[in-house]
C-alpha positions as CSV (number, residue, x, y, z in Angstrom):
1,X,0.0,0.0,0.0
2,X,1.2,3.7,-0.3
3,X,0.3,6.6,1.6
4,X,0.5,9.5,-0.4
5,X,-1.2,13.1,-0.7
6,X,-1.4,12.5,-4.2
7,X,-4.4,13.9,-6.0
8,X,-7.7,11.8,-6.4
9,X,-6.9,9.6,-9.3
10,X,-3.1,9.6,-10.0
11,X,-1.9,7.0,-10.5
12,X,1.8,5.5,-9.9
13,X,3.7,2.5,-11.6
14,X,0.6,1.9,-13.1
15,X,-1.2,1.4,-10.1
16,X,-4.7,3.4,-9.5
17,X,-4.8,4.9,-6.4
18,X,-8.1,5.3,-4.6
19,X,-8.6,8.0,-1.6
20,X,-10.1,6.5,1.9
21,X,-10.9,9.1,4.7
22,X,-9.3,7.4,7.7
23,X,-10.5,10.8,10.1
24,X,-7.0,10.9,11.0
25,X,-6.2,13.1,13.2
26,X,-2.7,14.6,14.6
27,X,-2.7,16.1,18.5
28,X,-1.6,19.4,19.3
29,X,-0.2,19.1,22.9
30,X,-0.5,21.9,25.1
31,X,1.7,23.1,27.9
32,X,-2.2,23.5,30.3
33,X,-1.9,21.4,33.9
34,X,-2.8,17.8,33.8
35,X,-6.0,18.4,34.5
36,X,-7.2,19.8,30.9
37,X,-9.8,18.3,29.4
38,X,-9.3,16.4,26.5
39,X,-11.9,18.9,24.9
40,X,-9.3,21.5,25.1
41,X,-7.1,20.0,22.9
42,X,-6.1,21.2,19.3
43,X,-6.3,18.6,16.6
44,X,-5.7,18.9,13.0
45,X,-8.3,18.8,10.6
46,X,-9.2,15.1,8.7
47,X,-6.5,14.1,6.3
48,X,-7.6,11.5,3.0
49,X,-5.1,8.7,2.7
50,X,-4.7,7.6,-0.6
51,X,-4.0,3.9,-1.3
52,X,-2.8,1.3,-3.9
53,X,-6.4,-0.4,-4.7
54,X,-4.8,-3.2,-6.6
55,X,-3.6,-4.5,-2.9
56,X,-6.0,-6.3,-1.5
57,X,-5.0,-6.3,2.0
58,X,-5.1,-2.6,1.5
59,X,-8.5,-2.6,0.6
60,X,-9.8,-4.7,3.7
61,X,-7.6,-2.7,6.1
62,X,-9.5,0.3,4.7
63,X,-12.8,-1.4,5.9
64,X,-11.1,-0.4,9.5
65,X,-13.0,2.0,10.9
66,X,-12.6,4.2,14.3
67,X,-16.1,5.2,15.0
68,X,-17.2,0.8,14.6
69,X,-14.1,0.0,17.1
70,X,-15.7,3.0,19.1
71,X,-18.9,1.5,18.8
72,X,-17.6,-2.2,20.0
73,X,-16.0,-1.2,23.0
74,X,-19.0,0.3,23.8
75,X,-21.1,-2.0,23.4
76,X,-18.7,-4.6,25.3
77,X,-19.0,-2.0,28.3
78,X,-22.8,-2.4,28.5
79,X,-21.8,-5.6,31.2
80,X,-19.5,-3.8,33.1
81,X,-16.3,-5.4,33.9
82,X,-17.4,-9.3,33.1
83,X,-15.9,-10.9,35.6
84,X,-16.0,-14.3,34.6
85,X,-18.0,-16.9,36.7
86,X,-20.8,-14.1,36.0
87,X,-24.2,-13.4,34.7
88,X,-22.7,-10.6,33.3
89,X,-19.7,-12.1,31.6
90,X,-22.0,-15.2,30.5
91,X,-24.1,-11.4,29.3
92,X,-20.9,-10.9,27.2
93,X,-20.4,-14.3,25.7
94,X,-23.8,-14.2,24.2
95,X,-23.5,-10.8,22.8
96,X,-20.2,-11.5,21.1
97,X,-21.9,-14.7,19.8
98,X,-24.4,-12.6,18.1
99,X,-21.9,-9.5,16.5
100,X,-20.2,-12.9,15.0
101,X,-22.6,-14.6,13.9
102,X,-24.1,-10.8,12.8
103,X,-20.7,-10.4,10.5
104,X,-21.2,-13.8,8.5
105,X,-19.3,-16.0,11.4
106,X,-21.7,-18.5,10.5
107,X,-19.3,-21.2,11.7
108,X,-19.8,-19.4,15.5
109,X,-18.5,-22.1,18.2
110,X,-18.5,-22.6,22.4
111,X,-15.7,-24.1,23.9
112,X,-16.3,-25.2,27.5
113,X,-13.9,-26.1,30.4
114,X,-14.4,-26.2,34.0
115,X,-12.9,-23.7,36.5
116,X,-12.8,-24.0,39.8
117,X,-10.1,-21.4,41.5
118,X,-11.1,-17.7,42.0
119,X,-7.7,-15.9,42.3
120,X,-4.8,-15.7,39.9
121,X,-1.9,-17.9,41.5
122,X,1.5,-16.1,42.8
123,X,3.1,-14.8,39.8
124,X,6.2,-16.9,38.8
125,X,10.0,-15.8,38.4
126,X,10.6,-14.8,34.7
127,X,12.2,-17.7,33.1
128,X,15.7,-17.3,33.6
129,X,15.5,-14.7,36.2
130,X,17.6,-15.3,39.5
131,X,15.3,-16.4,42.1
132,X,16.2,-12.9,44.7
133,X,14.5,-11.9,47.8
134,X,12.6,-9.1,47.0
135,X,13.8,-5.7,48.7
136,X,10.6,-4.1,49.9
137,X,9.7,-7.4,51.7
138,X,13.1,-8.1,53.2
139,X,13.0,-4.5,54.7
140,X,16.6,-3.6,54.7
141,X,18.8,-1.2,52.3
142,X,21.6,-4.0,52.3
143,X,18.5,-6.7,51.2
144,X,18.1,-4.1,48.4
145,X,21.7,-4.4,47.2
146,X,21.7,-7.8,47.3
147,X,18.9,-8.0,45.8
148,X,20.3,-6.1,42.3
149,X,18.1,-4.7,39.5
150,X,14.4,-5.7,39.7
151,X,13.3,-8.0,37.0
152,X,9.7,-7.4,35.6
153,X,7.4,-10.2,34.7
154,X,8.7,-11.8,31.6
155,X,12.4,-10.1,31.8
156,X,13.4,-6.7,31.4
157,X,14.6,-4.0,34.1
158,X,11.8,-1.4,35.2
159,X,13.6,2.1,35.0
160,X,12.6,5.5,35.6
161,X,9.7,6.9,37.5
162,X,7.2,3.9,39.6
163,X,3.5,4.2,40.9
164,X,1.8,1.7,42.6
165,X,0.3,-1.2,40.6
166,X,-2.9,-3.5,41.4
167,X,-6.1,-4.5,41.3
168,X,-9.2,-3.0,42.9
169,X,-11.1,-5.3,44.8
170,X,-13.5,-2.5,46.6
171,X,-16.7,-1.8,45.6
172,X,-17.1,2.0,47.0
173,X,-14.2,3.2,44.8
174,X,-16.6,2.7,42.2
175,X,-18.3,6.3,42.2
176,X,-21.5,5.3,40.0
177,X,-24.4,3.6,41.5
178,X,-25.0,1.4,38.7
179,X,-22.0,0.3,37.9
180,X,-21.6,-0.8,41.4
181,X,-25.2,-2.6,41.1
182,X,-24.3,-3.8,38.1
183,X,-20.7,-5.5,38.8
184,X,-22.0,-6.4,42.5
185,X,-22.3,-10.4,41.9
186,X,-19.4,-12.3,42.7
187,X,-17.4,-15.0,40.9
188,X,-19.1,-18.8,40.9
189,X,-16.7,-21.7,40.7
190,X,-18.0,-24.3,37.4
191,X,-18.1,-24.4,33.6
192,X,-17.2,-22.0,31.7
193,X,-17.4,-21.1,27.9
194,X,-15.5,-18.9,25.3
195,X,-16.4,-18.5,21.6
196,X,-14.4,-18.8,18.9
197,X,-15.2,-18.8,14.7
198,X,-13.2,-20.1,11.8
199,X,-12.1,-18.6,8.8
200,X,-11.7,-21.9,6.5
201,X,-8.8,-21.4,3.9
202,X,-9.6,-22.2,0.4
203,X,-5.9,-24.5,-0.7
204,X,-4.6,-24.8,3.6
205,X,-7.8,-25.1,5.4
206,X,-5.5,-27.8,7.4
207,X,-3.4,-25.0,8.1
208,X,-4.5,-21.9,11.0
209,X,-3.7,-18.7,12.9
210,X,-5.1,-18.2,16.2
211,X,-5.9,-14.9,16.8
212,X,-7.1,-14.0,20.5
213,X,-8.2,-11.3,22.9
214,X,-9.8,-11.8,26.7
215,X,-13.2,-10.8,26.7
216,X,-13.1,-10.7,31.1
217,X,-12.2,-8.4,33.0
218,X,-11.9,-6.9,36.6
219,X,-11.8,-3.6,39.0
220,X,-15.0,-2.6,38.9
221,X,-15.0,-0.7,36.1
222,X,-16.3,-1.2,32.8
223,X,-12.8,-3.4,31.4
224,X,-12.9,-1.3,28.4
225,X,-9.5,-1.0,27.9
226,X,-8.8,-4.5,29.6
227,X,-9.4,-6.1,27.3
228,X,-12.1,-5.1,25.3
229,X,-9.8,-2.8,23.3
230,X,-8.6,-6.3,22.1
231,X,-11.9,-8.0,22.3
232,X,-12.9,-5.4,19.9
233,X,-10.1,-5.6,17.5
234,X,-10.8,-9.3,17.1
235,X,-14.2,-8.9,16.3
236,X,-13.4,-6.4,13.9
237,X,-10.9,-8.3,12.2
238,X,-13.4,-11.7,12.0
239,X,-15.7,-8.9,10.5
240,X,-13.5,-8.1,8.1
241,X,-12.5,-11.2,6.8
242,X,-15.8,-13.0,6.6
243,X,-17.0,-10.6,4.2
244,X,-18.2,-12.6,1.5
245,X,-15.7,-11.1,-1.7
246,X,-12.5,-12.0,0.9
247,X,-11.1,-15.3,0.6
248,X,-7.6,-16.6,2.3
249,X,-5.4,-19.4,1.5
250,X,-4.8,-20.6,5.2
251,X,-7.5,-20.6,7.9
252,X,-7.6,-17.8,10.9
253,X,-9.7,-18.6,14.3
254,X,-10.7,-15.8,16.1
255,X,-11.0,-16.4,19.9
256,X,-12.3,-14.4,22.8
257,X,-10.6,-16.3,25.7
258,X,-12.4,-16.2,29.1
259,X,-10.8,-15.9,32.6
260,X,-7.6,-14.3,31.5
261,X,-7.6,-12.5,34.6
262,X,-7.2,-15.6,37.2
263,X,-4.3,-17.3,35.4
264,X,-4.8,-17.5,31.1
265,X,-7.2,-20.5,32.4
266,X,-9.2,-19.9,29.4
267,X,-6.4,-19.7,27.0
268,X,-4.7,-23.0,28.9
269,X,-7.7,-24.6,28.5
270,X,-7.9,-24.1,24.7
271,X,-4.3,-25.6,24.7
272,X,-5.2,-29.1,26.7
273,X,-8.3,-29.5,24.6
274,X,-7.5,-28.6,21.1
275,X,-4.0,-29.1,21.0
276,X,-3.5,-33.1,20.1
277,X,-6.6,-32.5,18.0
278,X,-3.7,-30.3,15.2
279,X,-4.6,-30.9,11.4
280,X,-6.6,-34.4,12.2
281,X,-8.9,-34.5,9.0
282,X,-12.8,-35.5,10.5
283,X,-14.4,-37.0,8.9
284,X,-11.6,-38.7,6.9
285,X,-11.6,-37.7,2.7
286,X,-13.7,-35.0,4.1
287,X,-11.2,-32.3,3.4
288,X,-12.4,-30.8,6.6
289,X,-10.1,-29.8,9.9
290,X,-12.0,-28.7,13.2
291,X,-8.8,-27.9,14.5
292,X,-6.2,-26.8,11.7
293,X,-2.5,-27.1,12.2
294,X,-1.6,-24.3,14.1
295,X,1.0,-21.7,12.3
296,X,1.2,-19.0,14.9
297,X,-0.8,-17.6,17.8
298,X,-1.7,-13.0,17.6
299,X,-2.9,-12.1,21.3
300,X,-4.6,-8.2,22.0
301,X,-4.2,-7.2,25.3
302,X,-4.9,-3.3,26.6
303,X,-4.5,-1.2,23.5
304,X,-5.5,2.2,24.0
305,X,-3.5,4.0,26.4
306,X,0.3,5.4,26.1
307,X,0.4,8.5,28.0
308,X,4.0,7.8,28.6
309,X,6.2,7.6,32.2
310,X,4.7,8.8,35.6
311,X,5.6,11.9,36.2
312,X,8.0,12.5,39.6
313,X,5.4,13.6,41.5
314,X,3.2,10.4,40.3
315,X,0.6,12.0,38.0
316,X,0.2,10.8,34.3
317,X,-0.4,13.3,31.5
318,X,-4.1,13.3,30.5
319,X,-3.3,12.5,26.9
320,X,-1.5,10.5,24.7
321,X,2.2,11.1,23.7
322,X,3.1,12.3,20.1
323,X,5.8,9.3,20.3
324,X,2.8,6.7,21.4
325,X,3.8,2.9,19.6
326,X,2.1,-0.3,19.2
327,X,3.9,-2.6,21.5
328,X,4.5,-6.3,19.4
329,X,6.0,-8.6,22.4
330,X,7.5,-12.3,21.9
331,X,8.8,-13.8,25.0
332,X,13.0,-14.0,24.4
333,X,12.9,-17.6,27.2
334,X,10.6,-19.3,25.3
335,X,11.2,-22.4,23.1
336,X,9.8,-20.9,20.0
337,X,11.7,-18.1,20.6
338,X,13.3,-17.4,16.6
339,X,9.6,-18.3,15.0
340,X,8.4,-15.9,17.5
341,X,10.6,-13.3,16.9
342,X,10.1,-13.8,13.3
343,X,6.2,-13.2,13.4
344,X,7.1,-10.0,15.3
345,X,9.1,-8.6,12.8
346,X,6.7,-9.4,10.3
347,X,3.8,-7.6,12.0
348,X,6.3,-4.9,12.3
349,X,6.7,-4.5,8.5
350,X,3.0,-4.7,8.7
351,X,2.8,-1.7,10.5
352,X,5.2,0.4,8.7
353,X,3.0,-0.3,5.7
354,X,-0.6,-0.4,6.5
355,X,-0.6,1.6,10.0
356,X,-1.7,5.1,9.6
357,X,-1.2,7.2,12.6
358,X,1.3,5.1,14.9
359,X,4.4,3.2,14.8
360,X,5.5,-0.2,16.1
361,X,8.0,-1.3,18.1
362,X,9.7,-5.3,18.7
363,X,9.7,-5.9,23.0
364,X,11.4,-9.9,23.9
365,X,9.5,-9.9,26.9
366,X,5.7,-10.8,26.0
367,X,4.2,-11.7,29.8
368,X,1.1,-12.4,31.5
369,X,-1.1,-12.6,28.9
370,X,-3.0,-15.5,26.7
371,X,-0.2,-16.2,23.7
372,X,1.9,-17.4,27.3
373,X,0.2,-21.2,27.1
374,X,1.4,-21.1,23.4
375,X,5.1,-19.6,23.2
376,X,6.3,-23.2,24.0
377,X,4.7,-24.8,21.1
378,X,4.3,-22.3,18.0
379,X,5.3,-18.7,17.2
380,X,3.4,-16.4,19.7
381,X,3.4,-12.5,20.3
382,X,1.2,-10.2,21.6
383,X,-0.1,-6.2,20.7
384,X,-0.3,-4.0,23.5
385,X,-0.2,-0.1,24.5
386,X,2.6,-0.4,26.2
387,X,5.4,-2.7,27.2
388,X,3.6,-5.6,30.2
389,X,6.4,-6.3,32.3
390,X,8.4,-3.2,32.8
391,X,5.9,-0.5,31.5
392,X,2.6,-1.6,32.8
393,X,4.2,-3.1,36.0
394,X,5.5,0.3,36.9
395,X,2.8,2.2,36.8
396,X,2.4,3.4,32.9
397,X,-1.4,2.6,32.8
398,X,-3.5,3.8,36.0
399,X,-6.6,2.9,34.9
400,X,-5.0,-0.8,35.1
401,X,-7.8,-2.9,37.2
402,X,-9.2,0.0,38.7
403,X,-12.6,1.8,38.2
404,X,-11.5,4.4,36.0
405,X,-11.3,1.7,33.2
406,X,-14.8,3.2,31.7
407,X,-15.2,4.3,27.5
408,X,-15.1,7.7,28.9
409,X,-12.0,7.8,30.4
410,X,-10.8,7.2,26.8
411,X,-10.4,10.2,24.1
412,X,-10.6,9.1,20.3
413,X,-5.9,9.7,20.7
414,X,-6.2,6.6,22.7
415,X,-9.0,4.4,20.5
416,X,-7.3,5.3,17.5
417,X,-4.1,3.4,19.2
418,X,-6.4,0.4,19.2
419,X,-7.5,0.7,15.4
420,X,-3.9,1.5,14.7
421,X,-3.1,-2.4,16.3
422,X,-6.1,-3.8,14.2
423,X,-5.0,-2.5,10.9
424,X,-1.4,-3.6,11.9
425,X,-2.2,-7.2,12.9
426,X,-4.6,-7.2,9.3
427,X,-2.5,-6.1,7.4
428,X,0.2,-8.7,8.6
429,X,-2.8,-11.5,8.9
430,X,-3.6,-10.7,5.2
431,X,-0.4,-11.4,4.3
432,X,0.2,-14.5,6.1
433,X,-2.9,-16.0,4.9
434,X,-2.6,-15.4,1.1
435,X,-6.0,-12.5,1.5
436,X,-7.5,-12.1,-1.4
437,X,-10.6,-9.7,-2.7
438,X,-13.3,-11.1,-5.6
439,X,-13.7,-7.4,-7.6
């Protein structure tokens, strides 16, 4: 594809160019307190993007559209923060079920597993990572020095300015009366389900990448950023390509795990399920594969908010940073480490060409999240806002688990991060899979 300012029907190399209005829009930061409101803000006016029409994958990432990912993420919010174990994350599953089905999914699908722990387990040392005492429990300055560098979840050094991370488990730091009402029942121990749809490839249909995002969240909030900014970029991308004019060589599934938030036990449970099940033909001679050979795994994890480092005196700036990135993570300790890596890069050349307001950058340390049950077994990475382990950990998101993770926190700066992901991972999907468009 190439961006260009180039009149409405020039054409280069032979190629016709077609313009699509993207409503980008450029920031203006201001030197105001942090307490502007994002309404204050200059932005620049609309700019047309003009693009090569004879690329496919050009075409569908222009079916992308900000106000629809808007329009997702709100209408994930509706059920609060869907704690699963919930009505209203069992709420959720059945509304996603429907958009899917909605879009053409007609191949929409349940997975069930059983669930019977409430609370994420003790995080574990990063692979590799010296097993130290930590400092602040050992209570000493000499502790501290024998402790060395902290090492984030997944690897990495946290540097610079820290604020307290967590999750809120109290109900009266939720201001509004109905989302308190409305996110007041508690976790139940049982089944569980997750849904999932197929696109079948037309020569590889034996062949499949998983493409995820955790539709559950926590903190009393309304989860939008975690995780339906991800939720919502996988249903716009199974949108997308089960229009009826696209057709892919290799097969995608796109997933919207469950109970991400008490340990990937949805994501874990897709792997002990489906996992043996890899590119088995059922019936036999019937050229069909309900579980496709699985190529790489795409997880979408928090997307919309890079405000950048705390400040000293702990605040965050109200709105995004001009040098804002979509974070592409593999996990540097895990035994598909090079494929991994590999898949990164390629979403990163992705980006580069199909992105349109944001860049991308490569991390090694992918973390707490659902590719983690895969990066042992095929190529895994994982989108995000910001960097899990040493970003997120220190403090880089404060709406992380809390009650201010509501739409309105968010300003279209921050969604158009998230759309910036989707038409990254698209662009890169519809390469991988051999995309195609009927005319």
């Amino acid at each position: 594809m190439m961006y260009s300012s180039a009149r409405v029907g020039a054409t280069t190399r032979g190629r016709r160019l077609t313009p699509i209005a993207f409503g980008v829009t450029a920031s203006l930061l201001t030197l105001a307190s942090p307490d502007v409101a994002h309404a204050q803000r200059q932005v620049l006016p609309a700019q047309a993007i003009v693009i090569d029409s004879t690329d496919p994958v050009a075409l569908m990432v222009s079916q992308l559209d900000l106000e629809r990912y808007k329009a997702t993420i709100k209408g994930l919010t509706q059920f609060g923060d869907r704690r699963a174990g919930t009505d209203r994350n069992r709420a959720a599953i059945d509304w996603i079920e429907a958009q899917l089905k909605s879009y053409g999914c007609t191949n929409t699908e349940r997975m069930t597993y059983e669930h019977l722990q409430f609370a994420r387990p003790p995080a574990a040392p990063a692979a590799g990572a010296p097993d130290r005492p930590n400092p602040a429990v050992a209570g000493s300055a000499a502790a501290a020095r024998r402790a060395g560098p902290p090492v984030a979840a997944g690897g990495g050094r946290a540097r610079g300015v820290r604020t307290r991370t967590g999750v809120n488990n109290d109900s009266l730091a939720q201001p509004d009366a109905r989302l308190r009402a409305l996110n007041a029942q508690p976790a139940d121990p049982g089944e569980r389900e997750q849904v999932y749809c197929t696109k079948v490839g037309t020569t590889r249909p034996d062949e499949m990448y998983i493409v995820g995002g955790h539709m559950d969240g926590i903190g009393w909030g309304e989860a939008a950023n975690d995780d339906g900014s991800g939720t919502a970029i996988v249903m716009e991308l199974a949108r997308i390509f089960s229009r009826p004019d696209v057709q892919t060589e290799r097969s995608i599934r796109f997933i919207l795990f469950n109970n991400e938030e008490t340990g990937l036990n949805g994501a874990r449970a897709y792997v002990q399920q489906r996992e043996a099940l890899q590119g088995i033909e059922s019936p036999a001679g019937s050229g069909q594969y309900p579980e496709p050979r699985w190529l790489g795994m795409i997880q979408h994890d928090m997307m919309l908010f890079d405000h950048g480092m705390p400040r000293p005196d702990g605040t965050i700036s109200p709105v995004q940073r001009p040098e804002a990135d979509v974070n592409i993570e593999f996990q540097m300790n895990s035994k598909k480490t090079l494929e991994s890596q590999a898949l990164a890069w390629s979403f990163h050349a992705a980006n580069a060409r199909y992105a349109t307001n944001y860049p991308a950058q490569v991390g090694p340390h992918m973390t707490n999240t659902d590719s983690g049950p895969f990066q042992d077994i095929i190529a895994s990475i994982s989108l995000r806002e910001n960097e899990r382990g040493t970003q997120v950990g220190s403090g880089w998101s404060p709406h992380w688990h809390q009650p201010t993770d509501l739409y309105s926190t968010y300003s279209d700066d921050d969604f158009r991060l998230g759309l910036n992901a989707a038409q990254t991972t698209l662009g890169a999907l519809g390469t991988l899979v051999g995309a195609t468009v009927k005319r």
